[in-house]
C-alpha positions in Angstrom: 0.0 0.0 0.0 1.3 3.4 -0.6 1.5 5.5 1.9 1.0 9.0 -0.4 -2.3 7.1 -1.9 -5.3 9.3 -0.9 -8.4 7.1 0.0 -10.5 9.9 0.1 -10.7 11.6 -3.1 -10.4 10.2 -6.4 -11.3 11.7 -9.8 -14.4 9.9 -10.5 -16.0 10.9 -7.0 -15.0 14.6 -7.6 -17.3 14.3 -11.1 -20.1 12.6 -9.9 -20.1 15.8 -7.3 -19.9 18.0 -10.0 -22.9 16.5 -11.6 -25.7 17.6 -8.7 -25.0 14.1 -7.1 -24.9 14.0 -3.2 -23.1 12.0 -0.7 -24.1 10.0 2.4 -22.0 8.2 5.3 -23.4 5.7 7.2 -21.7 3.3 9.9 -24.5 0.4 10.7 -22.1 -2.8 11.8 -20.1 -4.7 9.1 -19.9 -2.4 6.0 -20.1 -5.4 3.8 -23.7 -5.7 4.1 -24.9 -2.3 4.3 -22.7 -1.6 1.2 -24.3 -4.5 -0.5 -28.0 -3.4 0.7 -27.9 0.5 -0.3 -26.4 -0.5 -3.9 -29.9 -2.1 -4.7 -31.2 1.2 -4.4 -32.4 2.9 -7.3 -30.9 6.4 -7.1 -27.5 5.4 -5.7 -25.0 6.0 -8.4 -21.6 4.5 -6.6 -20.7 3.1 -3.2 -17.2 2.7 -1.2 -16.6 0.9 1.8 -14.1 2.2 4.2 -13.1 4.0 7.9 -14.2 7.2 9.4 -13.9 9.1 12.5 -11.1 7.8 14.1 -7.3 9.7 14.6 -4.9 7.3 12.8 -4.2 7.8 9.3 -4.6 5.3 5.9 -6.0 3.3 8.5 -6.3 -0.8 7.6 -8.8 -2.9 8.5 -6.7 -4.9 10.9 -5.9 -1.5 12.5 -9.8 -0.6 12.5 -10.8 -4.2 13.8 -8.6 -3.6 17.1 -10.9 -0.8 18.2 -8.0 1.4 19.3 -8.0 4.0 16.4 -11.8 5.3 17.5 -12.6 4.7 13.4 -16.0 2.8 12.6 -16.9 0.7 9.1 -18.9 2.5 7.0 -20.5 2.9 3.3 -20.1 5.8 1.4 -22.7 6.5 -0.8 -22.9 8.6 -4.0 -26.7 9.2 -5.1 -29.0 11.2 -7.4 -31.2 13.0 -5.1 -33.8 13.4 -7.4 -34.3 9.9 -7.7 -33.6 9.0 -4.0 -33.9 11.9 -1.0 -31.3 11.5 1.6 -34.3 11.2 3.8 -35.1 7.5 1.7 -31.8 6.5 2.5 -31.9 7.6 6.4 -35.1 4.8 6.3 -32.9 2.6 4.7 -30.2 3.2 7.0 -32.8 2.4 10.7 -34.0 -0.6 8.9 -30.8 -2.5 8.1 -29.1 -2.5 11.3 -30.1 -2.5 15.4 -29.3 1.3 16.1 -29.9 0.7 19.7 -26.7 -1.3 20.2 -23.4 1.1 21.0 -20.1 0.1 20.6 -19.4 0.2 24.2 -21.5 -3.3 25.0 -18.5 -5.4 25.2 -16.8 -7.6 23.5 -19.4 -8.6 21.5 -20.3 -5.6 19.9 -16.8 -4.3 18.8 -16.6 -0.2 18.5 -16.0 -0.4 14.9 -19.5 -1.7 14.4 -21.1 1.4 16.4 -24.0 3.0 14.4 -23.4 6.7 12.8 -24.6 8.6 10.4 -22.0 10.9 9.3 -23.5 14.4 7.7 -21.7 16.4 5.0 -23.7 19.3 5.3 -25.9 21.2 7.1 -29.2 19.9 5.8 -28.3 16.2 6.3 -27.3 17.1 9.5 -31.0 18.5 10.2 -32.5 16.0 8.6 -30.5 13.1 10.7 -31.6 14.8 13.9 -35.0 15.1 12.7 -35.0 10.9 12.0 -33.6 10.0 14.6 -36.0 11.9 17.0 -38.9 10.4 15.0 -37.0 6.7 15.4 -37.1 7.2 18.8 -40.6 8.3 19.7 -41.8 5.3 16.7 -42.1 2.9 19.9 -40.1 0.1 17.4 -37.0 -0.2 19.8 -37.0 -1.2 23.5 -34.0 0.5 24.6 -32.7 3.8 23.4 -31.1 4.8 20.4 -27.1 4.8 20.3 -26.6 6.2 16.7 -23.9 9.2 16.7 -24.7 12.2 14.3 -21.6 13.3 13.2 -19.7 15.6 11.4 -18.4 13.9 7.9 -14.3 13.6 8.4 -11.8 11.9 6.0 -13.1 8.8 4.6 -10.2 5.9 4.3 -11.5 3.6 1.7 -11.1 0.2 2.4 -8.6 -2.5 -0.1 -10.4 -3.7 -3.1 -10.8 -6.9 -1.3 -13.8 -5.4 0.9 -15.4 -3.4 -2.0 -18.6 -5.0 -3.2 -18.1 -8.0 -0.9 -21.0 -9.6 -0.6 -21.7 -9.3 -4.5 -17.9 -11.1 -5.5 -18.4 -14.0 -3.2 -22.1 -14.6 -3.8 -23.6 -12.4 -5.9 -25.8 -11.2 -2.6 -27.3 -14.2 -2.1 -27.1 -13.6 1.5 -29.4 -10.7 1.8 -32.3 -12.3 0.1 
């Protein structure tokens, strides 16, 4: 791995931005599935799976999976908002996890898995609050809600092994 290699930006992400496209972070558990779930959605243009919100940099996943460099797993999303709102996607993201369940349960529930929704601007960041208050007064969930809000940071994208996971070892099989 180079060390200069910036897993943040890349050519193709900065075009898609350029095009009226948005972006959307979300940490729910293992960033295989949620990866493989939100690219099924109509609207999404590109995903990337990869670390956020921890203080090491060009993290790896081994790295990430010891829970000392404060990063979570998460899927980066790229999506048309006319075809799918952020707010579609926030639905999405309550559904395909347990957002009551906080990194800090033990060892069963590593930190990396923690749930997050990571907001890249102001409106997302509304909107997030605004979900998860309605989430939390739906009566669905027993215990309270751990999911973060958060302010986007640098997004480490993951080796190629982990992108599209589910979809190179199974074709998705696993989610049906």
């Amino acid at each position: 791995m180079k060390l200069d290699q910036d897993y943040g930006t890349d050519d193709l992400k900065e075009k898609l931005l350029d095009s009226g496209y948005e972006t959307a972070t979300f940490a729910a558990g293992s960033f295989w599935r949620a990866e493989a779930i939100f690219r099924r959605v109509s609207g999404v243009i590109a995903t990337s799976v990869g670390f956020i919100g921890g203080s090491v940099k060009y993290p790896t996943y081994q790295q990430v999976s010891t829970g000392d460099t404060g990063h979570v797993e998460a899927v980066q999303i790229i999506f048309d908002p006319h075809i799918v709102p952020y707010e579609k996607l926030l639905e999405l993201f309550w559904e395909l996890h347990n957002p009551t369940i906080s990194g800090q349960e033990g060892p069963e529930v590593p930190s990396q898995y923690r749930s997050v929704i990571f907001y890249h601007n102001e409106r997302q960041h509304d909107i997030a609050i605004a979900s998860k208050n309605e989430q939390a007064s739906s009566g669905k969930f027993k215990r309270s809600i751990a999911t973060e809000i958060l302010p986007a940071t640098r997004f480490y994208k993951a080796r190629e092994y982990h992108q599209q996971y589910y979809e190179k070892m199974d074709g998705g099989k696993k989610l049906l």
